[in-house]
C-alpha atoms as an extended CHARMM CRD file, in Angstrom:
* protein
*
       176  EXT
         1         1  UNK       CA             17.2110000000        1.6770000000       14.2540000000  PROA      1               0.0000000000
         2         2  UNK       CA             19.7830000000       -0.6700000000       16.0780000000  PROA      2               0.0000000000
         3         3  UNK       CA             21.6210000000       -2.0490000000       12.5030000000  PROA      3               0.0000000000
         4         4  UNK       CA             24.8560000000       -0.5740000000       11.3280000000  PROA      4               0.0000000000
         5         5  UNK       CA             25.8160000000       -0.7610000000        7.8520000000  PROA      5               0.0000000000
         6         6  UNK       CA             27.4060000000       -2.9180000000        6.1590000000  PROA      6               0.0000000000
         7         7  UNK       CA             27.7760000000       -4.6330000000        2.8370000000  PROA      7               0.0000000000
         8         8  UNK       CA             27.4500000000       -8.1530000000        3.8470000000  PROA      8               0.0000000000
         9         9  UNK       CA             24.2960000000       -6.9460000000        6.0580000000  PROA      9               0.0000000000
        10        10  UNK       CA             22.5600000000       -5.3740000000        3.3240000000  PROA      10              0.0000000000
        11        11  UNK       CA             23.3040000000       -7.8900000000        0.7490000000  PROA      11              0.0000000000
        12        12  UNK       CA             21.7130000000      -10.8660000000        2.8550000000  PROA      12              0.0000000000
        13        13  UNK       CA             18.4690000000       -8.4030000000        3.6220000000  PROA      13              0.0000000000
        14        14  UNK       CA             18.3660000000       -7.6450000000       -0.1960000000  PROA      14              0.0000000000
        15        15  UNK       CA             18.1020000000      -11.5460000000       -0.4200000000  PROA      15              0.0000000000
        16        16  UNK       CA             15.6710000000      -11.6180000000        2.2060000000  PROA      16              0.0000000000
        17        17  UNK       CA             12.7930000000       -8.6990000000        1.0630000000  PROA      17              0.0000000000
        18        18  UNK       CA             13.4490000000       -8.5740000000       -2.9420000000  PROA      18              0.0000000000
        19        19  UNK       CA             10.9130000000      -11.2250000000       -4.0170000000  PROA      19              0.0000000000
        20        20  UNK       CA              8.7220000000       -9.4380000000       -1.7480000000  PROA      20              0.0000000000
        21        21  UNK       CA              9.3170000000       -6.4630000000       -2.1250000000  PROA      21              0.0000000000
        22        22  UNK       CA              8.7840000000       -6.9250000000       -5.8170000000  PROA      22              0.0000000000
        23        23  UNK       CA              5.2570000000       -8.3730000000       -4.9510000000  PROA      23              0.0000000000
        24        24  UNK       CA              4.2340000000       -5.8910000000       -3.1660000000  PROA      24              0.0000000000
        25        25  UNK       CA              4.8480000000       -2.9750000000       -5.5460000000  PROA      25              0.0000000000
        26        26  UNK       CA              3.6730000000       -5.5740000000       -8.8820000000  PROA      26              0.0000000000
        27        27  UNK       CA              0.6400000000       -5.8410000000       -6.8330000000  PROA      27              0.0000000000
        28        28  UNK       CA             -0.4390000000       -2.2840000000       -6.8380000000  PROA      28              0.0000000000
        29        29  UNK       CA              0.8830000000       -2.0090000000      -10.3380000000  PROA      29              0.0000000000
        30        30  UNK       CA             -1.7480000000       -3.9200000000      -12.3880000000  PROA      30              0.0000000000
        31        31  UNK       CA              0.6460000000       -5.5690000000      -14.3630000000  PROA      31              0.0000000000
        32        32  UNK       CA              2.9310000000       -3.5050000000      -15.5960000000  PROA      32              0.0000000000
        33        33  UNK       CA              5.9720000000       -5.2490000000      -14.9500000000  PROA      33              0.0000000000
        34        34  UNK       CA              8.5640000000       -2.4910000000      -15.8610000000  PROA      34              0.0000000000
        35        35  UNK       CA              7.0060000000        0.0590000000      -13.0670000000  PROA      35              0.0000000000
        36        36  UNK       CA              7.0710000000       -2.6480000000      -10.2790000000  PROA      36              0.0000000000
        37        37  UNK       CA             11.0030000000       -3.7280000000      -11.2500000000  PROA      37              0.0000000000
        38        38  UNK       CA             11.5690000000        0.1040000000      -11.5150000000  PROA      38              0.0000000000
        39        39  UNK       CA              9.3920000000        0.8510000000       -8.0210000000  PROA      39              0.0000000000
        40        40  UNK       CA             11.8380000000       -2.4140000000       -6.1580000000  PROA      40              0.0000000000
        41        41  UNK       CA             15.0590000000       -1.1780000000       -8.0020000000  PROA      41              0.0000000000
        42        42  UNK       CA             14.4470000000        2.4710000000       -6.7070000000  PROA      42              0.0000000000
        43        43  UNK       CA             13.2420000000        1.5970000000       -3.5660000000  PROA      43              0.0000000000
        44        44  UNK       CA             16.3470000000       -0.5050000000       -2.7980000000  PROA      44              0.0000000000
        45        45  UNK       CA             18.7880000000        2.7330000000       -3.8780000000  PROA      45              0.0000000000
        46        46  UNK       CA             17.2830000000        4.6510000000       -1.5110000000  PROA      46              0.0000000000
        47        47  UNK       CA             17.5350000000        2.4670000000        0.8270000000  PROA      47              0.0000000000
        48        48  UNK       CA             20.9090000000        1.8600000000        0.3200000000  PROA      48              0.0000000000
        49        49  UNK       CA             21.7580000000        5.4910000000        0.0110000000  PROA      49              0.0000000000
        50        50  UNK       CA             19.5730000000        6.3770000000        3.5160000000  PROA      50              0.0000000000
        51        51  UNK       CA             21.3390000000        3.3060000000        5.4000000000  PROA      51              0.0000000000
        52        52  UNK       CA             24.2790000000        4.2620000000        4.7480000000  PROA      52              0.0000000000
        53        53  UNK       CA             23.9930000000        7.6050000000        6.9840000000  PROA      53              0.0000000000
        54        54  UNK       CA             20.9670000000        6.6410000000        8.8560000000  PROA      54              0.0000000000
        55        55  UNK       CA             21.1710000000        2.8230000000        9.8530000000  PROA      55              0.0000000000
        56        56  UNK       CA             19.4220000000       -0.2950000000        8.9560000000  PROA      56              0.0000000000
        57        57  UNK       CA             16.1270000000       -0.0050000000       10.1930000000  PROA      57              0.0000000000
        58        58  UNK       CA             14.9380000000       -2.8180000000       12.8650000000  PROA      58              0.0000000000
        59        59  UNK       CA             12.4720000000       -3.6310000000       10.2730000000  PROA      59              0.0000000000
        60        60  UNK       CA             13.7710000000       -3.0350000000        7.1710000000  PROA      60              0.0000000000
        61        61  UNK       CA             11.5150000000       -4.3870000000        4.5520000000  PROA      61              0.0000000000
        62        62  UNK       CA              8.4240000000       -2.4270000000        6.4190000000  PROA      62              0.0000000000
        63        63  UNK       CA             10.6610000000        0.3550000000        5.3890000000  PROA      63              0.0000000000
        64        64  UNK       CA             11.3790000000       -0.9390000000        1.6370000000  PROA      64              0.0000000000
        65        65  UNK       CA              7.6110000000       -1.0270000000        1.4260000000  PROA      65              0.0000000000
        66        66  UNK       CA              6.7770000000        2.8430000000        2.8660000000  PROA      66              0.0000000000
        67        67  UNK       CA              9.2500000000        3.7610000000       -0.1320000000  PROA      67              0.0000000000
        68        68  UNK       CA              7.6700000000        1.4730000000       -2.4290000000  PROA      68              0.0000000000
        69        69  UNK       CA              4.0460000000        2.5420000000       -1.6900000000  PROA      69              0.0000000000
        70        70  UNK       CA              5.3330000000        6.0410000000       -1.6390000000  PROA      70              0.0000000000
        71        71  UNK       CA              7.1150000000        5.9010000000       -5.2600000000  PROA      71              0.0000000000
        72        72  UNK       CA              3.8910000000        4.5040000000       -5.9410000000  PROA      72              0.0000000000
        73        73  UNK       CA              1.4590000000        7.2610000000       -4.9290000000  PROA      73              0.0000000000
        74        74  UNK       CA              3.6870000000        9.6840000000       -6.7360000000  PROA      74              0.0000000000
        75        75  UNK       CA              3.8330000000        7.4930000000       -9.8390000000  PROA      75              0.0000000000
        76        76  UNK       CA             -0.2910000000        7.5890000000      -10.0940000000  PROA      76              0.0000000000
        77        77  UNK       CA              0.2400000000       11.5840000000       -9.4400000000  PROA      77              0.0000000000
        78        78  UNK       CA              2.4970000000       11.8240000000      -12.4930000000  PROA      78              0.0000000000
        79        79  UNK       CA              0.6360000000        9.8630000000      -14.9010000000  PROA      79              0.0000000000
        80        80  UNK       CA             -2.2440000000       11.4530000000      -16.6040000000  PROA      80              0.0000000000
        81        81  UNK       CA             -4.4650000000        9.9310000000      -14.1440000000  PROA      81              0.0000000000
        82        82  UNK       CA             -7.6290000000        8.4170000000      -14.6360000000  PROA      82              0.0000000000
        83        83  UNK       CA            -10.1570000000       10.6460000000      -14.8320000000  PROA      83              0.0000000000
        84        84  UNK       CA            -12.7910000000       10.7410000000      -12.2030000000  PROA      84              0.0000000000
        85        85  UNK       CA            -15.4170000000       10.6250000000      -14.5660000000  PROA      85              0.0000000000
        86        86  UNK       CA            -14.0280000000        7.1110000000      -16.0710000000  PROA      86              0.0000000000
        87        87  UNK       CA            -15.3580000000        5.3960000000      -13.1920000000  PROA      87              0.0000000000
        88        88  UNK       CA            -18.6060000000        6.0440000000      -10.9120000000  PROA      88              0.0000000000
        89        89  UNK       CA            -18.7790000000        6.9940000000       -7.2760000000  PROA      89              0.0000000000
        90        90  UNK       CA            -21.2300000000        3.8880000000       -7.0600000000  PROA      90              0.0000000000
        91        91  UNK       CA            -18.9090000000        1.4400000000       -8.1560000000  PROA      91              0.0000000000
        92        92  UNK       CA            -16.1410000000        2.7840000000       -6.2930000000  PROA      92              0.0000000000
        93        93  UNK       CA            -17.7220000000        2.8020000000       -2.9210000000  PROA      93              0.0000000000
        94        94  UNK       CA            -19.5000000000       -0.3590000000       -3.8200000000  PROA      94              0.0000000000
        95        95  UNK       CA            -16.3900000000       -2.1840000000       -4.4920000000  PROA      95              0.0000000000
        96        96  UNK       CA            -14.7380000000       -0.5520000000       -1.0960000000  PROA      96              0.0000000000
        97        97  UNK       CA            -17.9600000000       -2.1320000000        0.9600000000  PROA      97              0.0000000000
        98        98  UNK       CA            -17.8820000000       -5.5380000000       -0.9580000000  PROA      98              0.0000000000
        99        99  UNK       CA            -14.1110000000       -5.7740000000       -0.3470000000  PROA      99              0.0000000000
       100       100  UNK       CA            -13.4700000000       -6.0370000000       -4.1490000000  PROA      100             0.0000000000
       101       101  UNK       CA            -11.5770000000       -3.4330000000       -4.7980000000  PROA      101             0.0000000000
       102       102  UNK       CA             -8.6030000000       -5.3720000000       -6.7120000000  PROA      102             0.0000000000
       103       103  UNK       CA            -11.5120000000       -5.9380000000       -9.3090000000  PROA      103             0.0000000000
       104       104  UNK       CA            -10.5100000000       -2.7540000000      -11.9970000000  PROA      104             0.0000000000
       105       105  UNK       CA             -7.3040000000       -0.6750000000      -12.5810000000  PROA      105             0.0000000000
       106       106  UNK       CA             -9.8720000000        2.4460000000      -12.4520000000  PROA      106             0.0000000000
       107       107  UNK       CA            -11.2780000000        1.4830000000       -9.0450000000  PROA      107             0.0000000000
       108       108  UNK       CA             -7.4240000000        0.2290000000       -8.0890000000  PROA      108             0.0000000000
       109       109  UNK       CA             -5.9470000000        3.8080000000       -9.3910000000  PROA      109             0.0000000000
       110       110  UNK       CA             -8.7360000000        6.0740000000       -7.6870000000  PROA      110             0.0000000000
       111       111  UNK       CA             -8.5140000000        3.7680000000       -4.3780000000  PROA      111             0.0000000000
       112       112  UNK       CA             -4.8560000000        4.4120000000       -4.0880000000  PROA      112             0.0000000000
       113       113  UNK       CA             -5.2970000000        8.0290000000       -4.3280000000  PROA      113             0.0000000000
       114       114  UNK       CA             -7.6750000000        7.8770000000       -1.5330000000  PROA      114             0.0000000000
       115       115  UNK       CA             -5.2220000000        5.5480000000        0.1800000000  PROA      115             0.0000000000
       116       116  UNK       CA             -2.2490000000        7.7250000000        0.2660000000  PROA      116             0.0000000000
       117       117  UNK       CA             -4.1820000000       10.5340000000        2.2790000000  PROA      117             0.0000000000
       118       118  UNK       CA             -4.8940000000        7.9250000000        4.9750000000  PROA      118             0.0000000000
       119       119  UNK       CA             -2.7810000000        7.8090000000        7.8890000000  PROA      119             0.0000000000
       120       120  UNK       CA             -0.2070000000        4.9580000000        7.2220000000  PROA      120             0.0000000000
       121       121  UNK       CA             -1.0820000000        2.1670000000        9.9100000000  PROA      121             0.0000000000
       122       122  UNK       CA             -4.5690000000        2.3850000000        8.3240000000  PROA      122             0.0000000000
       123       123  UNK       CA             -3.6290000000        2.0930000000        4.7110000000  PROA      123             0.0000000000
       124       124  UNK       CA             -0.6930000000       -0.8270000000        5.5020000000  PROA      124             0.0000000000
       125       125  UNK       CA             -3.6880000000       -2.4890000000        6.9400000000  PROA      125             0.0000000000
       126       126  UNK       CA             -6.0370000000       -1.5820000000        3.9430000000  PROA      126             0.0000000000
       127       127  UNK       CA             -3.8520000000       -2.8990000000        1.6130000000  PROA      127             0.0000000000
       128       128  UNK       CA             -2.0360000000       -6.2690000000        3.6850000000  PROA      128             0.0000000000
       129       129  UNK       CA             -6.1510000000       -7.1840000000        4.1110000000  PROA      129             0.0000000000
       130       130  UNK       CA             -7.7840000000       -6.0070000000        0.3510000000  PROA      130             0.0000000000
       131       131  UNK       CA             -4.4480000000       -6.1850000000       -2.1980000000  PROA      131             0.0000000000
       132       132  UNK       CA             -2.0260000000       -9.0580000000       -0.6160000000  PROA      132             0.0000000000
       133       133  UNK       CA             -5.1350000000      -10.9420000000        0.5260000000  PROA      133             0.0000000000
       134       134  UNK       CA             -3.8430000000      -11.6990000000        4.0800000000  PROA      134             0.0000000000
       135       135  UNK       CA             -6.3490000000      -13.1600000000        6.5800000000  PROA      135             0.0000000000
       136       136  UNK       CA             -7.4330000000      -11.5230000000        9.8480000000  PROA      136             0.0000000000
       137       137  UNK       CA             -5.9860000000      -14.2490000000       11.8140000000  PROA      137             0.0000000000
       138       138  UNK       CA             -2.6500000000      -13.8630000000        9.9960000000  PROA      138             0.0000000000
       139       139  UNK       CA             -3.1560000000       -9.8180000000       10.0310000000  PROA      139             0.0000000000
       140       140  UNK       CA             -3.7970000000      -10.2970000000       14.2780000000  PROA      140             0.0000000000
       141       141  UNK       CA             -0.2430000000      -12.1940000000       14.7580000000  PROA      141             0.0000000000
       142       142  UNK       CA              1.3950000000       -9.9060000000       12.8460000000  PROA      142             0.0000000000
       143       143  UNK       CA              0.2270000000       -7.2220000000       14.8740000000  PROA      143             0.0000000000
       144       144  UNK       CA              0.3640000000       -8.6770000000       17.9580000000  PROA      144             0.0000000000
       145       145  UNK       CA             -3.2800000000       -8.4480000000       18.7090000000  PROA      145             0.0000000000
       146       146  UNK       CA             -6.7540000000       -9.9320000000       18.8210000000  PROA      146             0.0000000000
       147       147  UNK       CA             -8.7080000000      -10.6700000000       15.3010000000  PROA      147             0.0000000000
       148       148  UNK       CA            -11.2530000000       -8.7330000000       17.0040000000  PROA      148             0.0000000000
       149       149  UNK       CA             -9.1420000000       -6.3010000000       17.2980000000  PROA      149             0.0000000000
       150       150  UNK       CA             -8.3290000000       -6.4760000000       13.5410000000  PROA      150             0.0000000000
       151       151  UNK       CA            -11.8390000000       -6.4530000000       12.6420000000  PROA      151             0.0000000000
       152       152  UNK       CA            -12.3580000000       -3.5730000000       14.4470000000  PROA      152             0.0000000000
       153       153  UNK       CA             -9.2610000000       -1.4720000000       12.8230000000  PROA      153             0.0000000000
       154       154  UNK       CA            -10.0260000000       -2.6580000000        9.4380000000  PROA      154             0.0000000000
       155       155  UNK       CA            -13.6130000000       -1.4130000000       10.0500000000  PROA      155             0.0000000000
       156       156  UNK       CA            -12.6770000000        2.2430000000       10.9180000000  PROA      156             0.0000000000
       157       157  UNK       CA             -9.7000000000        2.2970000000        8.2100000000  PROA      157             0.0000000000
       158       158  UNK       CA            -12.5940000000        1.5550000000        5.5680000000  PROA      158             0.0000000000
       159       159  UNK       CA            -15.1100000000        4.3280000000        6.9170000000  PROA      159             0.0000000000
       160       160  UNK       CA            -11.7960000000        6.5190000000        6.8220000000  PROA      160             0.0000000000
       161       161  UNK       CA            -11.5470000000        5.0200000000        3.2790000000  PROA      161             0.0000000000
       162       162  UNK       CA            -15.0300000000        5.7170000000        2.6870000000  PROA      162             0.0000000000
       163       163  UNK       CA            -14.8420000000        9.2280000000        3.4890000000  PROA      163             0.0000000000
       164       164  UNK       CA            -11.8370000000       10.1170000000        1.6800000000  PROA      164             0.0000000000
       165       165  UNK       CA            -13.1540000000        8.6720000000       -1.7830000000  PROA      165             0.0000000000
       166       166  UNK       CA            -16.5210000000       10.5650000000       -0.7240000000  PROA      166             0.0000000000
       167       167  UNK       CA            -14.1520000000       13.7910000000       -0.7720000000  PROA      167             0.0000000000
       168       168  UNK       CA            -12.0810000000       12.5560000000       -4.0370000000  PROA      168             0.0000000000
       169       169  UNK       CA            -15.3200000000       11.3440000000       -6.2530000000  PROA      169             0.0000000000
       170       170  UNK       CA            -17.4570000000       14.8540000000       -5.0140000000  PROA      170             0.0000000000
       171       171  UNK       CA            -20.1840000000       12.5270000000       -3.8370000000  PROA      171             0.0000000000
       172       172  UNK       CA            -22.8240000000       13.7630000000       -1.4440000000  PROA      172             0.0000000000
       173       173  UNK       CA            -23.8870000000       11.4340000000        0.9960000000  PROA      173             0.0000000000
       174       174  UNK       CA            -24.0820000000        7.3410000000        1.2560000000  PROA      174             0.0000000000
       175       175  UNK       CA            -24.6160000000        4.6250000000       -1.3660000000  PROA      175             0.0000000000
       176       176  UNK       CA            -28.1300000000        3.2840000000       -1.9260000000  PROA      176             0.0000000000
């Protein structure tokens, strides 16, 4: 954290990150456009109220998106949430193999839930690669290394993935 706070400072990086921001969180929100302006509006008070004490961060709209993604998870926990049965194991894992798992709000929901429990490097890269639909190549420069490299982490995040649904949906051993 190297920022200090100021007015000016955050007004120009609320310029900067709100559109998005606002992507981000209407991304993981299947459409409903009140819970991603409500996810981006609280996400920005915190911020505000945090930087005040704590700094700007060096990266601040990495941070906007932890809170986002965090407000997120404990939206889904909240809700009555979709109930395990209202989707199968099959299609779940099948969709997490295929890399289609932006293809139903059950799969989307019960994803996310696995998501959250994932260390988060492995999930920011889950979700930059499978929900904003960025390409290795642009996921390598971003990170400063190799698309092999990519290919690689994004391999091991999904087993990690993988096993974590397994756990969530009760199912005993692999797919057919």
């Amino acid at each position: 954290m190297t920022q200090g706070f100021s007015e000016e400072r955050v007004m120009l990086i609320y310029r900067e990150t709100v559109r998005e921001l606002y992507a981000y969180a209407s991304r993981r929100c299947d459409g409903d456009r009140a819970l991603a302006e409500d996810v981006t509006q609280e996400a920005w008070l915190r911020a505000v109220r945090e930087w005040r004490t704590e700094r700007i961060p060096d990266r601040p709209l990495a941070w906007l998106k932890t809170v986002a993604r965090n407000l997120l998870v404990d939206h889904q926990r909240r809700r009555a949430h979709v109930a395990l049965d209202a989707v199968s194991s099959t299609d779940v894992l099948t969709a997490v193999d295929r890399n289609t798992i932006a293809e139903s709000a059950e799969i989307v929901a019960v994803v996310n839930q696995a998501l959250a429990r994932l260390p988060e490097a492995e999930a920011e890269l889950l979700e930059s690669f499978h929900f904003e639909r960025r390409q290795v190549a642009a996921l390598a420069t971003m990170h400063g290394v190799s698309e092999r490299t990519i290919e690689r982490r994004l391999k091991q995040a999904r087993e990690q993935l993988r096993r974590e649904l397994e756990l969530t949906l009760g199912t005993q051993g692999g797919i057919p």
